[in-house]
N, C-alpha and C positions, 0 to 999 in steps of 0.2 A: 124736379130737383133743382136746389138751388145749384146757383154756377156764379160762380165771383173772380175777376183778375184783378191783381193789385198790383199795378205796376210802377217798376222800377224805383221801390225802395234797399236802403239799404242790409241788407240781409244777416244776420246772425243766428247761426242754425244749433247750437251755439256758438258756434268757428267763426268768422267773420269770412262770406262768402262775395263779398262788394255789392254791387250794384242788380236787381233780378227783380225779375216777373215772378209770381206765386200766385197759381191756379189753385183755386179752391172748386170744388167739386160735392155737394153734398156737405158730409162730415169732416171729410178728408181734404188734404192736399193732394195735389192729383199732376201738380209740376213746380219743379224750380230751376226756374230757366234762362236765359241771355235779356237782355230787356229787348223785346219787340221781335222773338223768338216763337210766340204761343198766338197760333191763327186759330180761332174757333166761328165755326159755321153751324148755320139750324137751331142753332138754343140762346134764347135769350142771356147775357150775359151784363152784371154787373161790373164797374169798371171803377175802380178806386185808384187816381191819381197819388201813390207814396214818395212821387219826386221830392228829395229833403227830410224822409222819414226816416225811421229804423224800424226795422222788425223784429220781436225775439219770439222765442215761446211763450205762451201764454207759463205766467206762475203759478209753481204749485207751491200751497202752504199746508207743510204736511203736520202741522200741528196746532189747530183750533178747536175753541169751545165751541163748537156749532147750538149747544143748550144755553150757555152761559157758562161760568164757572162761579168761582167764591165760594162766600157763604162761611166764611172764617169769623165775621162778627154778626152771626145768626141771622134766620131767616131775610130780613131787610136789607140783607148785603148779600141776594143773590144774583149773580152779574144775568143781564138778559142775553134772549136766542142771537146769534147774527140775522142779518139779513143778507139778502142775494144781492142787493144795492151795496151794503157795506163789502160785497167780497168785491165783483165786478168792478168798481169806481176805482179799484189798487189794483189794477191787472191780473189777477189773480180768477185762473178758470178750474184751476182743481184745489180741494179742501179733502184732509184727511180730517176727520173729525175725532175728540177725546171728552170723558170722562176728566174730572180732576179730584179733587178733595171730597166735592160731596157726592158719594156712589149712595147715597140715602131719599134723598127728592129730586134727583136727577137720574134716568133710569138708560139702559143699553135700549131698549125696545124702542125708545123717544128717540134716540141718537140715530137708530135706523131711522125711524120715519122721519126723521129730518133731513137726514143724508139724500132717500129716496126724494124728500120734497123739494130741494135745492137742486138735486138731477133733474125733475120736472119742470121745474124753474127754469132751465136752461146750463146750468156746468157739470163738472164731472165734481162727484162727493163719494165719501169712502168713510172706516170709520175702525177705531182700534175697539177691540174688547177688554171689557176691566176698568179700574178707576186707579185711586192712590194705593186703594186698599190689596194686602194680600191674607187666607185667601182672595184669589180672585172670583168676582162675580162675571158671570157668562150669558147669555144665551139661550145656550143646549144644554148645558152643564160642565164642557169645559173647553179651554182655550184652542186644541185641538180641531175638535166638532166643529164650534165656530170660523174656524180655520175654512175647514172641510164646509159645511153648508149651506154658509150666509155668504154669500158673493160680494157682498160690503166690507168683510171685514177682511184688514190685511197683516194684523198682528196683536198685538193686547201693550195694554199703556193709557195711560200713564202710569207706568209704579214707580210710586215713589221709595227713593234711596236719601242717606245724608239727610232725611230734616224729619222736624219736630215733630211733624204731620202725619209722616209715615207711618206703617203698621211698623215698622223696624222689623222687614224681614232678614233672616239669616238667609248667610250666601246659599244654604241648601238650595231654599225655598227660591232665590233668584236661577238657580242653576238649573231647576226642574220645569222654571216657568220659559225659560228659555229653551229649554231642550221641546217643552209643549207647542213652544212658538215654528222650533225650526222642523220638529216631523210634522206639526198639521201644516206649516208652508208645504212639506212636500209631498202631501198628499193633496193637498187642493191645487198644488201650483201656480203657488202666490209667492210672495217675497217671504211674510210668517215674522216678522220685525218686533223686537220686543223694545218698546218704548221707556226710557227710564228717565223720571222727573227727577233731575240734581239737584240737594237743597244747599243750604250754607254750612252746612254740616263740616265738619272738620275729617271726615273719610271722606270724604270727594267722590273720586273714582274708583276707593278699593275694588269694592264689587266687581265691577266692570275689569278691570283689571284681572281677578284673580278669575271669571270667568273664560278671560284668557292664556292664561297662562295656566289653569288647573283642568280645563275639560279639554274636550276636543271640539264644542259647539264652534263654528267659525265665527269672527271679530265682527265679521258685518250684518250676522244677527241680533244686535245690540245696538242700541241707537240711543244712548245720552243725549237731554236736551236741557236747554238752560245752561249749556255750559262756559258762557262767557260772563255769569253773574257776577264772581269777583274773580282776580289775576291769580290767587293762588287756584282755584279750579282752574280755570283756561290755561296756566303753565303745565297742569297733569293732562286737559285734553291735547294739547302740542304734543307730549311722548304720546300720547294713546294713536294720535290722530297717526305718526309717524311710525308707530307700532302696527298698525295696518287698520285701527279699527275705524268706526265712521262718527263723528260727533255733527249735533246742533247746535247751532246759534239762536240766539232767542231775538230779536230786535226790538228796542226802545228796553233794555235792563243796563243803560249804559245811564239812564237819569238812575238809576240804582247805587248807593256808596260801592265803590271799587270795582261796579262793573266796568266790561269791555265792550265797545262798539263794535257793530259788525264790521263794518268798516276797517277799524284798528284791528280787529281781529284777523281780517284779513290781509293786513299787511305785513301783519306778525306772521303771521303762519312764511307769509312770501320771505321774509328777512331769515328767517330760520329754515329756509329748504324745506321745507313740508308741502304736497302738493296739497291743491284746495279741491281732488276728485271725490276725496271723501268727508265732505265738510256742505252741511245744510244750511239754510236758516226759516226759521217758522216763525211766526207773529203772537202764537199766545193768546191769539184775537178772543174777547169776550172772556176769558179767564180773567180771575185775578190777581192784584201786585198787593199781597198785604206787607204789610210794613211790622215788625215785632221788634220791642227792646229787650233789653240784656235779660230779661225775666222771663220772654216769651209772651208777654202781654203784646195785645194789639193796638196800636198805638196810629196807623194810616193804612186807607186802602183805595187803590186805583182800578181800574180797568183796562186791559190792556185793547189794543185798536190796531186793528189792519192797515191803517193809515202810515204808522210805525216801519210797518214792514214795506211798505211800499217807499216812504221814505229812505230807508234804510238799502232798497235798491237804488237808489237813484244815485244816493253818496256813494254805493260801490262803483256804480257804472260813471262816475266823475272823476275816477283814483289817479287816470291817464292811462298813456298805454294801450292794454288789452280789457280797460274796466268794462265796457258795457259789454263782450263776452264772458268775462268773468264773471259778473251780474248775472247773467242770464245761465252763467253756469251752474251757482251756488244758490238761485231763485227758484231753479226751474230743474233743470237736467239732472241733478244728481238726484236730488228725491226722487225723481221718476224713474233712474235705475235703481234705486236700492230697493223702493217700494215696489218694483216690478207691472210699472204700468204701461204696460206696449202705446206705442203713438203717444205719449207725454212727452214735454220738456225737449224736442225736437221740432225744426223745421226741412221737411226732407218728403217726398215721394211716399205717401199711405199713412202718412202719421197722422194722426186727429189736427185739424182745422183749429186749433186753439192757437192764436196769431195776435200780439199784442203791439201795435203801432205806437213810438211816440215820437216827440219833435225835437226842435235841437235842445231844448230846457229838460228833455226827459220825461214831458208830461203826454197822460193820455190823448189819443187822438181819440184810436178805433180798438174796439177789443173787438176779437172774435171768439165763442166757444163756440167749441163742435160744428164750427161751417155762420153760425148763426150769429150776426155783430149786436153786442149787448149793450158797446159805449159807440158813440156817432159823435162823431166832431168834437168829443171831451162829454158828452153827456151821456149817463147811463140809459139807456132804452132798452131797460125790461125791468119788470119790477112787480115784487112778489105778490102772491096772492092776496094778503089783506092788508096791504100796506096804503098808506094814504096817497092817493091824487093815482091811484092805479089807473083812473079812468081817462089819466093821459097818455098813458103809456098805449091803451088798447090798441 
């Protein structure tokens, strides 16, 4: 069994705990300690000098195209898979995997087995059920079952609300997908998250809204993302967020006309008293940023890049203060409670080994998933199965 000490870096578990030993054991942490507190005898031991480092959670981005996404201007604008190299190199050790726009040549079956192949790979991968479209496409046959049978999956999403794209479901049709979401969570004993793509739409957050205020489903069943695209959305997610419910941040939608940075976003939220425990941010990564004018024609289209969101921590964790706990709170730790992923988004006694070191510029040193270091001194070391120059990696 592996056995690693990293000693006496700076510790953020997310809390800022100062200066600590962190005994890794296999998958797990297995101590967090005084620095020069942890005697180990009989087993080999790795010995990782973090004098001057930081330590957070490894990140989780709970909302990526693990197939690609697009496909808004036909077949040749289908965005490509990730790779394990593009997640790892952004600190990033867990991926919630989505569907987007095209549920037609992009299938749920492919989303598992990419999810499962990325877990082989080396990190943790997950995956929602359904696409933009409703109905929803499944599985087993419905979001429920999927709930209950497929150990991948931890809610259904993207649906799309507010844009063009949409099926334009009625609030019925959201209020049943969501009541779907939160009895198969608790029959399988997962989180059960109903994921909802916000467009430019001029209803924003109805939806979202009147599912609170009209059922009795709880607010943190419900997970808006994209909602810092332009300021009149993110001033409805500020009541939502302050209303009890949970919103996403999308990072790099601030090159977008009148989006909000996450960054800004989170400084707003801070000026206006709202706390940031129910506020994510996801990267979008391998989806795409189509561009539409006043007619709805498509006029540009980008790709969106995990590089984004890594970035995008780096300006949190710069804000002053408490930023790089903050960071690691909004990066890492709240996903990991809402989506109900025991040992995520934590550094603490049994929690998954997912352990991201960086320097004083913020940049990667060492990442760790699940016990196993994927980036070595700024370089990633693993790398997928049919990717080029694999045979350095061996």
């Amino acid at each position: 069994m592996r056995v690693t000490l990293i000693r006496s870096g700076q510790v953020f578990a997310p809390e800022p705990l100062g200066q600590r030993d962190v005994l890794v054991v296999g998958k797990c942490v297995a101590a967090v300690a005084e620095p020069g507190s942890v005697r180990i005898a009989g087993v080999e031991v790795e010995e990782i000098d973090a004098e001057g480092l930081c330590l957070v959670p490894g990140l989780v981005d709970p909302h990526v195209h693990l197939l690609g996404g697009g496909g808004e201007g036909g077949p040749a604008t289908r965005a490509p898979e990730i790779r394990i190299e593009d997640i790892v190199s952004c600190g990033v050790t867990t991926v919630i995997g989505c569907l987007g726009t095209d549920g037609v040549t992009r299938h749920l079956v492919s989303l598992l087995a990419k999810a499962r192949g990325l877990e082989a790979e080396g990190i943790s991968a997950f995956m929602l059920s359904g696409s933009y479209e409703v109905p929803v496409t499944t599985l087993t046959g419905s979001v429920r079952s999927d709930l209950v049978l497929i150990d991948k999956v931890l809610g259904a999403g993207e649906i799309a609300i507010s844009d063009h794209r949409s099926a334009q479901p009625t609030f019925e049709e959201i209020a049943r997908l969501a009541a779907e979401c939160r009895v198969g969570g608790m029959l399988a004993g997962k989180a059960g998250i109903l994921n909802l793509h916000v467009g430019d739409g001029s209803r924003g957050l109805e939806l979202v809204r009147r599912l609170g205020e009209e059922t009795e489903i709880p607010r943190w069943q419900v997970l808006p993302t994209h909602c810092n695209r332009n300021r009149q959305l993110f001033a409805e997610t500020v009541a939502h967020v302050r209303a009890g419910g949970w919103a996403d941040l999308t990072a790099g939608l601030e090159a977008q006309d009148d989006g909000v940075s996450v960054e800004e976003a989170v400084r707003l939220f801070r000026e206006r008293g709202v706390s940031l425990e129910r506020v994510t941010v996801s990267s979008d990564a391998n989806g795409s940023l189509p561009v539409f004018d006043a007619s709805g024609a498509l006029v540009g289209l980008q790709v969106a890049d995990q590089r984004a969101f890594f970035a995008a921590f780096q300006r949190v964790a710069r804000l002053g203060g408490d930023g790089l706990a903050a960071a690691a709170t909004v990066f890492s730790t709240n996903a990991a409670k809402l989506f109900k992923l025991p040992g995520k988004g934590r550094i603490a006694p049994a929690s998954d080994a997912d352990l991201l070191l960086l320097n004083g510029d913020l940049e990667v040193v060492h990442l760790f998933a699940l016990g196993r270091r994927v980036v070595e001194n700024g370089a990633v070391v693993v790398c997928g199965t049919f990717s080029v120059g694999r045979e350095a990696h061996a």
